[in-house]
C-alpha positions, 0 to 999 in steps of 0.5 A, spaced: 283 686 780 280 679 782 279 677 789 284 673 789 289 678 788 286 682 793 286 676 797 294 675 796 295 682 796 292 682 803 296 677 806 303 679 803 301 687 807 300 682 814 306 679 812 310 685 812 307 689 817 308 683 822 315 683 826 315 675 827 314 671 820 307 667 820 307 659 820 303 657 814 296 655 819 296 662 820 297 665 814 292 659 812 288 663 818 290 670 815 287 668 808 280 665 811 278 671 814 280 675 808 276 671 804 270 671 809 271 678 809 270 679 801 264 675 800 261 679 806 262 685 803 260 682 796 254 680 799 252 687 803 255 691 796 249 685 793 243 687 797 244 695 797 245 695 790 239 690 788 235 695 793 237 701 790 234 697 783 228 696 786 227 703 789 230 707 783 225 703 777 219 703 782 213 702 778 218 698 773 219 693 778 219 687 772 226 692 770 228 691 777 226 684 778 231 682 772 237 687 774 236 683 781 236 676 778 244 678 774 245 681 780 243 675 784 247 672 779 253 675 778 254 673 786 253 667 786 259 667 780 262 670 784 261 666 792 263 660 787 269 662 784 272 664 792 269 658 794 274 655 789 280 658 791 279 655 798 
């Protein structure tokens, strides 16, 4: 599933839980702090792995390095692609 679905999903659930319908500066509001939220936790998720890489290979730190870079990598698809959905 995209973050984008997530996103959406999201903001539909807050919808429905809420009792008074959202103007659309608030569901604008809703949707950044999703967003946000996502690539914060993209970003953690990113770290820990890429940790996890270099303690895992130890003396292979060549392996660990390369893991990283697509790793690092794959973030940065990742931030581009919800900075786009802005």
């Amino acid at each position: 599933m995209s973050l984008n679905t997530l996103t959406r999903n999201a903001v539909e659930q807050i919808r429905e839980s809420v009792g008074n319908p959202l103007s659309e500066t608030e569901i604008a509001a809703v949707t950044k702090i999703i967003d946000d939220a996502l690539i914060n936790a993209v970003n953690q998720s990113t770290k820990k792995c890429t940790d996890a890489a270099v303690v895992c290979c130890g003396h292979e730190a060549d392996l660990a390095h390369k893991i990283a870079e697509d790793v690092e990598r794959a973030r940065y698809a990742l931030i581009g692609n919800l900075m786009s959905m802005r």
